[in-house]
N, C-alpha and C positions, 0 to 999 in steps of 0.2 A: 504493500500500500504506500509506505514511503516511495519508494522509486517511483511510483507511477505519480503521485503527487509531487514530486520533484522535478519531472519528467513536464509534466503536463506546466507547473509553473515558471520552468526556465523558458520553454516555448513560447509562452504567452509573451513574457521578457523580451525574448529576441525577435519574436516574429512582430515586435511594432518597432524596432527598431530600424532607422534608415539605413544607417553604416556601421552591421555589427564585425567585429572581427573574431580569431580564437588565439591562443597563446600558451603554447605546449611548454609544462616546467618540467623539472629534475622530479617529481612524484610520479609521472606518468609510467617509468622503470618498476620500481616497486609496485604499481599496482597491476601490474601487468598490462596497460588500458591503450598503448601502443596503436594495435588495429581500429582499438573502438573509438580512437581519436583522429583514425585515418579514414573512419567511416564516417564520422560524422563530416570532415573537412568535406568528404567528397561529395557529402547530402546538402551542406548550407551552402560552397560556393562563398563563402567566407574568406579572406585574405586569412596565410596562415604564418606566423611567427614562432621562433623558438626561443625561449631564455637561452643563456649561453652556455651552460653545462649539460642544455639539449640538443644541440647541432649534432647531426649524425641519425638522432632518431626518428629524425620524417625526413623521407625521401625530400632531395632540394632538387631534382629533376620534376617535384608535382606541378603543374600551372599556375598554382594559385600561392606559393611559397614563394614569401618577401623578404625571407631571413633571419636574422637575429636582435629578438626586442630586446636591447639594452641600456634605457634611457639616451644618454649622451654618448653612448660610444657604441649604440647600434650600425645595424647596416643600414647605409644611407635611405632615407625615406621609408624605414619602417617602424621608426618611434614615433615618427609625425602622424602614420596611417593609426596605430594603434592610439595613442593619446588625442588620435581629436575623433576618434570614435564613439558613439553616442553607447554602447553598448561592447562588452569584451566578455569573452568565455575565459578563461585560464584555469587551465587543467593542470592540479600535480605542484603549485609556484612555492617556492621557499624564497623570501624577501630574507637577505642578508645583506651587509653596507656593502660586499663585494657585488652583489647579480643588483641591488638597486642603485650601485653608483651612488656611496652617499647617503641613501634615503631621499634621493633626487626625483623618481617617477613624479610624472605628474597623471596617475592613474586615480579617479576616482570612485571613491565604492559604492555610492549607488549607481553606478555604469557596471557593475561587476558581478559578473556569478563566479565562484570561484568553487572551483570542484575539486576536493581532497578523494584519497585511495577510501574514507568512508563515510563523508560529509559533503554537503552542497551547500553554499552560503549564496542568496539572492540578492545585490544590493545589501542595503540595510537589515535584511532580515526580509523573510523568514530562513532558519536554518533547517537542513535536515537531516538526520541524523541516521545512521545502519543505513546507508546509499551505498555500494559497491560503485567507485568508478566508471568500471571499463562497463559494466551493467546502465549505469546511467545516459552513457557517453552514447551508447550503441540504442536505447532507448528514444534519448533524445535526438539522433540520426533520423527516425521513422515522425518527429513532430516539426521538425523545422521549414520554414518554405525558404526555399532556395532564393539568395538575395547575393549579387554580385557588386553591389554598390561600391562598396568599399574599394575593392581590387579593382574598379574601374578609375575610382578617385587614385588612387595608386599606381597606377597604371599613366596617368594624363602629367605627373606630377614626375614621375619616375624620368631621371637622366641617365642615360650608360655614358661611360667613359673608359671605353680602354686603357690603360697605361703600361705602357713597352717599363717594364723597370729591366734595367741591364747594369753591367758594370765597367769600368773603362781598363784594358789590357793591363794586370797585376796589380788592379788598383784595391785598397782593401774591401772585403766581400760588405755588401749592406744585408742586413736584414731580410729586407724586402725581396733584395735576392736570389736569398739562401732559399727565405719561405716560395719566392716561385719557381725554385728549381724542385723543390719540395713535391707543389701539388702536381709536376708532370710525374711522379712518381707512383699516387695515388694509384686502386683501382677496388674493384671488390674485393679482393683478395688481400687486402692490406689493414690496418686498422695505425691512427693515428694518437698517442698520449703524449698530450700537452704539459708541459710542467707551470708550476705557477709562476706570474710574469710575464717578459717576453713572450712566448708561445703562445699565451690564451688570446691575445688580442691578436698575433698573424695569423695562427690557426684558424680563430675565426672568421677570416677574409678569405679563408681558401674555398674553394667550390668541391664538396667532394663528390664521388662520383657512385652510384647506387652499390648499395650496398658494402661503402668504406665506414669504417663507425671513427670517432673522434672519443676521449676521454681524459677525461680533467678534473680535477679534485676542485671545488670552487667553492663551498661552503665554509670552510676554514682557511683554507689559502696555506696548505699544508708544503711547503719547501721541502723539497727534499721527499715527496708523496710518491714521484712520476716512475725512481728508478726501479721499488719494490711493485707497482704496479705493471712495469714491462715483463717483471718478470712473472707474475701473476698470471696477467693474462696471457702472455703467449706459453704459457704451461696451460691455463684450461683451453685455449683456443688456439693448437697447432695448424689448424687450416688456413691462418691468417698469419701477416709476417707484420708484426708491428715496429711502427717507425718511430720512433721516440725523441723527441727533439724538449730537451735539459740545459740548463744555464746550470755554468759551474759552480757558482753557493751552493745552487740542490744538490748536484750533486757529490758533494766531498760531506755532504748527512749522512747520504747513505750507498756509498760507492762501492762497497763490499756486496752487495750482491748481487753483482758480476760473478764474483766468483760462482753463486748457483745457476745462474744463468748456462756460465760452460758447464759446469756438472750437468745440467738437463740437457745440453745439446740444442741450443734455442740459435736462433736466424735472426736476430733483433737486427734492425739498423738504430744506431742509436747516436743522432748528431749533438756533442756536446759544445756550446755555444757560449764559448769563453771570451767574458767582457769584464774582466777582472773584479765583480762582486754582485752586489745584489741591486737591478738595476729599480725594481719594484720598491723596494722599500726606499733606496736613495729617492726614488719619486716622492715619499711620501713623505720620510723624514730622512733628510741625510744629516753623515757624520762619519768619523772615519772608522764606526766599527762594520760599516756597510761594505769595506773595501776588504780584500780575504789577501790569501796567501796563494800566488800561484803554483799550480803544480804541473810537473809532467806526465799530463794526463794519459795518452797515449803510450809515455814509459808506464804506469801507472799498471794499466790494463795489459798488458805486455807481460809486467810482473807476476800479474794475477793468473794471467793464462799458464804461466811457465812450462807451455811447450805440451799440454793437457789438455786434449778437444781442441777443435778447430774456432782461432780468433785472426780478424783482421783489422789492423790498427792505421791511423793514418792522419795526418794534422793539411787542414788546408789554409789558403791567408786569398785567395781570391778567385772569381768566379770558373776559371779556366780548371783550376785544380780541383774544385771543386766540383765540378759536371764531371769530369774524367773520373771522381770516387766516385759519383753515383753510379757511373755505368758500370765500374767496377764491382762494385755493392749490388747491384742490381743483373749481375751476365753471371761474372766468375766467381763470383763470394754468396752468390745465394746458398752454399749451404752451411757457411760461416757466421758465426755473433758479428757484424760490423759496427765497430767504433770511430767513427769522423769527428777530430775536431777541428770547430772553425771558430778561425780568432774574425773577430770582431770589434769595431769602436766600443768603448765604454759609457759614451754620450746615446748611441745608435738604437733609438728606440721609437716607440710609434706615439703620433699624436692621441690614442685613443687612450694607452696607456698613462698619460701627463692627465689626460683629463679625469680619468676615475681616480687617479691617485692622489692627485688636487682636490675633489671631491671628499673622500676618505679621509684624506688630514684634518681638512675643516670639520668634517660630522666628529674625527676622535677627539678635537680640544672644547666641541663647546659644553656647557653646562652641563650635566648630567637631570634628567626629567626624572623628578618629584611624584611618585603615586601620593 
């Protein structure tokens, strides 16, 4: 009876809405609700967004996929379609100062049904409560009438801009790319972990391609999360050869396990992306305990191997040497652990990241709110 008055009430909501959108979070995993949020997408015709620690989970080859809602540091013209939206579904969302930038949305909640793995909250109220998700999700699929407004506004509004990013012959490697030598690499068969930092904002610019998954630790902002996660997953998931792209802070937390990694006999490619500290938190607050100790990293892993299972080690400083590892890494090291590092400026980072981490410092120092 709940579901079906849950059901019937979110309809009501959306179906007089002009320009409703939906907005896929980091719960929709855990609840299992995946399909039933890919049913509903394909029932309302709704523009579709993903927080950022959901990129991967809905096909971005769908038509009606605008990207990643991240207030200020979204993909171009999808914060605007979703915040001046008269109406938003968001399935699965956890609001933390990292996924809200701050506490910066400017999301209102009686605009808002917000559907938890066992609750639906309507605007203001009414809540409802023992609601299964993916039960909902797929319920409310069969009550919605199909409304393209939104993605149509989004659509008129929407600019492409190609940009050739290149590098000039042995000049030092940029960012940009590294990460777009990165996504020719992608494919089904691959899966991409982000480390915190650096990564989560290029990864999120990248386009991946059906059936590549992305993962990233974003709830805590876990340093140091990415290197035990490589090796996690590609120990449950051998049919996939995960690409792992780590800033050297992370990794000198937890750089010992490599070593199981060659014990299991794992394929990782794993670019570690030394800019001599921690480029995230200098954003946020610098100082010079933000600045580390270099190592030789590559000696490092080299050590670790001592000549025990197959590893391939290799340091690059610019684009040329760089393309030449991947093909390497990708022809004749496929069935080797591959280790790349690429040196990089220490300034060398993305405007998305200046702006969340701008954002972040301001929300850490002010007052603390009084219940």
């Amino acid at each position: 009876m709940a579901l079906e008055l849950a059901a019937e009430a979110a309809a009501e909501f959306l179906n007089k809405a002009i320009k409703p959108v939906m907005v896929g979070g980091p719960k929709l995993r855990p609840a299992r609700a995946s399909s039933s949020f890919l049913q509903l997408a394909e029932a309302s015709g709704y523009p579709i967004a993903v927080m950022p620690s959901v990129k991967g989970f809905f096909p971005e080859n769908h038509p009606h996929f605008i990207g990643t809602y991240w207030g200020t540091v979204s993909t171009p013209f999808c914060a605007e379609t979703v915040e001046s939206s008269d109406a938003y579904l968001i399935a699965g969302p956890v609001f933390s100062d990292c996924t809200s930038v701050g506490y910066s949305l400017l999301l209102k909640k009686e605009r808002t049904i917000t559907v938890q793995p066992h609750s639906v909250t309507i605007g203001n109220g009414p809540i409802f409560g023992c609601v299964e998700m993916k039960d909902f999700l797929k319920a409310l699929a069969n009550r919605v009438k199909r409304n393209a407004c939104a993605y149509e506004s989004y659509k008129r509004i929407r600019v492409t801009q190609e940009v050739s990013v290149k590098c000039d012959p042995k000049e030092e490697i940029k960012v940009s790319v590294l990460f777009n030598n990165i996504e020719k690499m992608l494919s089904g068969e691959t899966t991409l972990i982000a480390e915190t930092g650096v990564p989560w904002f290029s990864c999120q610019q990248l386009k991946l391609p059906q059936g590549c998954g992305l993962e990233l630790e974003m709830q805590y902002g876990s340093t140091g999360w990415s290197v035990g996660a490589t090796l996690g997953y590609a120990q449950a998931a051998p049919n996939k050869r995960v690409i792992a792209c780590i800033g050297d802070g992370s990794f000198q937390m937890t750089a010992q396990e490599l070593s199981t990694m060659l014990r299991c006999g794992q394929t990782s490619i794993i670019f570690l992306i030394n800019n001599g500290g921690y480029s995230i938190e200098a954003a946020i607050h610098d100082g010079p305990y933000n600045v580390i100790k270099n190592w030789n990293y590559t000696g490092l892993v080299d050590a670790i191997h001592n000549g025990e299972g197959k590893c391939w080690t290799t340091k690059v400083t610019c684009e040329e040497e760089l393309v030449a590892a991947i093909v390497r890494a990708t022809s004749e090291k496929r069935d080797c652990l591959c280790f790349i590092e690429v040196i990089v400026h220490k300034h060398d980072t993305s405007k998305e990241l200046l702006e969340l981490c701008s954002r972040i410092s301001a929300a850490s120092i002010r007052p603390p709110n009084h219940i």
